[in-house]
C-alpha positions as a printed NumPy array, in Angstrom:
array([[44.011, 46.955, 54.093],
       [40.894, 45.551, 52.708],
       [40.772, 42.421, 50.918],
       [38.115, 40.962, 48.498],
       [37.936, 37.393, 49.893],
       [40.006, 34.533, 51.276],
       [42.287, 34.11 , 48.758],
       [43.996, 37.932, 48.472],
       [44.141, 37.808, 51.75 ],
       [46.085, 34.58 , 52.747],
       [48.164, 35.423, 49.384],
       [49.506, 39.301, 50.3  ],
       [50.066, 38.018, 54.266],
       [52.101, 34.749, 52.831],
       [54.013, 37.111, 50.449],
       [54.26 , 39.121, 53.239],
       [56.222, 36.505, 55.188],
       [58.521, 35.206, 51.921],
       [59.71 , 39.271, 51.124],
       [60.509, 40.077, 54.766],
       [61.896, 36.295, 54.953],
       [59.815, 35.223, 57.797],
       [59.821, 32.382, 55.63 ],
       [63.614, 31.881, 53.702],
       [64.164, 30.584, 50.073],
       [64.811, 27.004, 49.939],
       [62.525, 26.541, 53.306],
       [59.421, 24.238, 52.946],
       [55.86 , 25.708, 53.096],
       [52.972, 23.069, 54.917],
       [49.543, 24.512, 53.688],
       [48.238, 23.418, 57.33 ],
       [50.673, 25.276, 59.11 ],
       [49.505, 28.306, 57.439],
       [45.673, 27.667, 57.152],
       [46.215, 26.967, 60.989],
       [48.371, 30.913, 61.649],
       [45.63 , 32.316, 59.107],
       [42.784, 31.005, 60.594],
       [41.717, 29.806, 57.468],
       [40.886, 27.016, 55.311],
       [43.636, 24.87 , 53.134],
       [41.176, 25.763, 49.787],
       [42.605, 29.776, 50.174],
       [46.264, 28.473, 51.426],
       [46.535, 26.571, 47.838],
       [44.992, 29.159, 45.487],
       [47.068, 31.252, 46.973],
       [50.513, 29.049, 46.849],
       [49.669, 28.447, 43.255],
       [49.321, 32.666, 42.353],
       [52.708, 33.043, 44.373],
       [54.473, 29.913, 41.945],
       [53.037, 31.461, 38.913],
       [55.366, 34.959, 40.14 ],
       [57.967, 33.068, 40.916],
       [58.315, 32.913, 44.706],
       [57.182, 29.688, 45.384],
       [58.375, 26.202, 43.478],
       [55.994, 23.156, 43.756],
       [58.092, 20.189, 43.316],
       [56.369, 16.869, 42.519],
       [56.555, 14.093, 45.282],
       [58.3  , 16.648, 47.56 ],
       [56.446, 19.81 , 48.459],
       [55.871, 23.06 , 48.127],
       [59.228, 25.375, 48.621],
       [60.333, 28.869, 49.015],
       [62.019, 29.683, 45.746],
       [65.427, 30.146, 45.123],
       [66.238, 32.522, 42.572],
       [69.677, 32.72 , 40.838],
       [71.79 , 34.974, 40.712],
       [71.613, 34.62 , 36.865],
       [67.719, 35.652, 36.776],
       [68.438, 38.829, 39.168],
       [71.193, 39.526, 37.086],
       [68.785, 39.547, 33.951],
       [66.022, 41.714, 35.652],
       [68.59 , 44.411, 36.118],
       [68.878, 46.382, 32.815],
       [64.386, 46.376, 33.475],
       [65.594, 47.829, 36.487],
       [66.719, 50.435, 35.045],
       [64.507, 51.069, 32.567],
       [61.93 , 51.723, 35.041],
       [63.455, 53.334, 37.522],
       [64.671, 56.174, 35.199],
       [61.34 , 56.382, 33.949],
       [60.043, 56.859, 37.521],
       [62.87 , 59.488, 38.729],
       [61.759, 61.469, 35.596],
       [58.455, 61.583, 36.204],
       [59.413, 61.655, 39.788],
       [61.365, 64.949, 39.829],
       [58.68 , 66.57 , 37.841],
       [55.711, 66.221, 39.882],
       [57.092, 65.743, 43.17 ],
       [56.662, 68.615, 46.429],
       [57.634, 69.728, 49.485],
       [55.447, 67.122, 51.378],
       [56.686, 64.15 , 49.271],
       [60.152, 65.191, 49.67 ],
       [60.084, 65.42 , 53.417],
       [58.634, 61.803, 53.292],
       [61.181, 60.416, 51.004],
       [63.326, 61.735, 53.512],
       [62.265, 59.936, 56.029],
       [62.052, 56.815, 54.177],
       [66.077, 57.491, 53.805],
       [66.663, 57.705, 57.322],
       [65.324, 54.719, 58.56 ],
       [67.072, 52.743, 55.502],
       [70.395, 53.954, 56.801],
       [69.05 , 53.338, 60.573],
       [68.435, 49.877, 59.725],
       [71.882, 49.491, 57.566],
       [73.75 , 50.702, 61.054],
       [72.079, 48.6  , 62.832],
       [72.882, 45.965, 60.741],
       [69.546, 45.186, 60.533],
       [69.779, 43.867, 56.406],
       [66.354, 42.487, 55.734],
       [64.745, 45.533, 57.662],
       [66.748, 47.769, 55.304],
       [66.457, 45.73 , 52.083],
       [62.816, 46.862, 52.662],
       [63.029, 50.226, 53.348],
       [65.29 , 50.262, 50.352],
       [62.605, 49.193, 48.41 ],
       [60.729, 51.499, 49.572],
       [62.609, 54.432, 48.499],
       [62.297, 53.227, 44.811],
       [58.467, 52.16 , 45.595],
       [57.7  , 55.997, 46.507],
       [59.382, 57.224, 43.647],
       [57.327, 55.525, 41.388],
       [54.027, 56.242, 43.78 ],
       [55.114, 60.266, 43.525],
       [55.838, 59.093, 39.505],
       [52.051, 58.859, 39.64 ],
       [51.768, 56.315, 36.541],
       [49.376, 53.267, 38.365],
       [51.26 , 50.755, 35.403],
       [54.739, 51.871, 36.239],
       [54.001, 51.842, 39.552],
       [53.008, 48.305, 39.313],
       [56.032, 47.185, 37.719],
       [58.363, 48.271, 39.544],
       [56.871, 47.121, 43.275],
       [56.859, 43.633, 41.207],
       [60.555, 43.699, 40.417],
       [61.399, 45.06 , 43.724],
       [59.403, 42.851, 45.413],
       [61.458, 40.119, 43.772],
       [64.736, 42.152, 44.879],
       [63.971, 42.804, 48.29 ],
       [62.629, 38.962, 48.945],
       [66.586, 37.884, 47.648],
       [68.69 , 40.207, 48.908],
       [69.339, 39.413, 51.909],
       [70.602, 35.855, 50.528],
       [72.354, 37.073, 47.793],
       [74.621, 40.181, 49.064],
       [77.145, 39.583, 51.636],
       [77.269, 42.667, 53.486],
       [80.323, 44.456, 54.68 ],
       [80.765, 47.772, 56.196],
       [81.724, 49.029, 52.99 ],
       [79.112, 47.957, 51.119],
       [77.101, 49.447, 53.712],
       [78.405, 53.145, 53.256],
       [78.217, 52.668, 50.039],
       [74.61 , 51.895, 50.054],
       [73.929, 54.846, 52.494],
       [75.81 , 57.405, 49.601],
       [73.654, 56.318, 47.024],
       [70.814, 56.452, 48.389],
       [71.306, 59.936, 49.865],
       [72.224, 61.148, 46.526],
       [69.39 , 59.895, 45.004],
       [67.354, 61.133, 47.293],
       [69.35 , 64.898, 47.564],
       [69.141, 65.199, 43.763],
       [65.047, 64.691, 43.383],
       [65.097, 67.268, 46.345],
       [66.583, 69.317, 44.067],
       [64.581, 68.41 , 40.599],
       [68.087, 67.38 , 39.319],
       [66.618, 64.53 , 37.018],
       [70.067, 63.986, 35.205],
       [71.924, 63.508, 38.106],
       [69.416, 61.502, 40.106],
       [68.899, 58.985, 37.134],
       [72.879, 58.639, 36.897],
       [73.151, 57.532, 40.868],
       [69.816, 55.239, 40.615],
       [71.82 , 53.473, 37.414],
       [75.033, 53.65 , 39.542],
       [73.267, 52.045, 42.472],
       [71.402, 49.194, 40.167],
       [75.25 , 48.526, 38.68 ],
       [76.285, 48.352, 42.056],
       [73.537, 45.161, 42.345],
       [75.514, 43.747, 39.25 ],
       [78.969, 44.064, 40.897],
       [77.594, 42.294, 43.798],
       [75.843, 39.266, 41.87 ],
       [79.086, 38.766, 40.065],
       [81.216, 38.397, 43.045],
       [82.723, 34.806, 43.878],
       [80.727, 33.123, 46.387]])
């Protein structure tokens, strides 16, 4: 990946580390420590801390530091029904334009989410999760939807590992969805694949709601 300067490039391999949770919510970020891993000066480090606490991953809090955010369950909860607003969108246009080639890749993408979920591998699989949705949206071909919805699920996949307790359940549950979702765009089934995707988003409601 090529980067125009300092700063997008210390910023997408620090958001790197807070999605896959290299570094956790609530964990405290030292500008040296990454100028140091980066190679880098601290003047790229902080423009890029303060473009990741305008988004909403980072928190800056006065006289104490700079912190991996912690977002509530409450804010998740409110990004949902956008969710879904998008992602329909995306399995529409999705299921209109995609092919044989796309399909075998989204496929793929499927396996290794429920390789990861059986290996109980959760913040591997909360990214390959994303990913299904992400490639939707890329086969969706619309650059603006696109754009929204790898911001809201990079958002989801940087807090779910935190927020859902996982059970085996929950697991095959996850694992039906997705192959549904992912059978019925094989197909061109647009209904049906937007009425899992909203199904499976619900499912992230159910799970927010439940006592800690």
């Amino acid at each position: 990946m090529k980067f125009s300067g300092l700063k997008e490039y210390v910023y997408h391999e620090l958001k790197k580390k807070l999605i896959s949770n290299v570094i956790k919510p609530g964990e405290r970020i030292y500008e040296e420590i990454i100028a140091e891993e980066l190679e880098v000066s601290r003047t790229p480090v902080r423009e890029a801390i303060n473009q990741l606490v305008a988004e909403g991953f980072v928190e800056n809090r006065p006289r104490k530091g700079v912190f991996a955010a912690v977002i509530s369950k409450n804010e998740l909860a409110k990004m949902l029904d956008v969710r879904i607003a998008l992602e329909s969108l995306a399995i529409k246009l999705c299921c209109e334009k995609i092919n044989e080639d796309q399909i075998d890749e989204l496929q793929d993408i499927m396996k290794n989410l429920e390789k990861m979920l059986r290996k109980k591998d959760f913040i591997q699989a909360s990214q390959w999760d994303s990913k299904i949705h992400r490639y939707i949206a890329e086969v969706a071909d619309n650059k603006k939807l696109s754009s929204y919805i790898n911001d809201i699920q990079d958002v989801f996949a940087y807090t779910r590992g935190y927020n859902i307790k996982w059970t085996d359940k929950k697991v095959e549950r996850s694992i039906g969805e997705h192959r549904k979702i992912v059978e019925a765009i094989a197909n061109k089934d647009e209904e049906r694949a937007i009425g899992i995707v909203r199904k499976d988003i619900e499912s992230m409601r159910e799970y927010l709601n439940e006592e800690e």
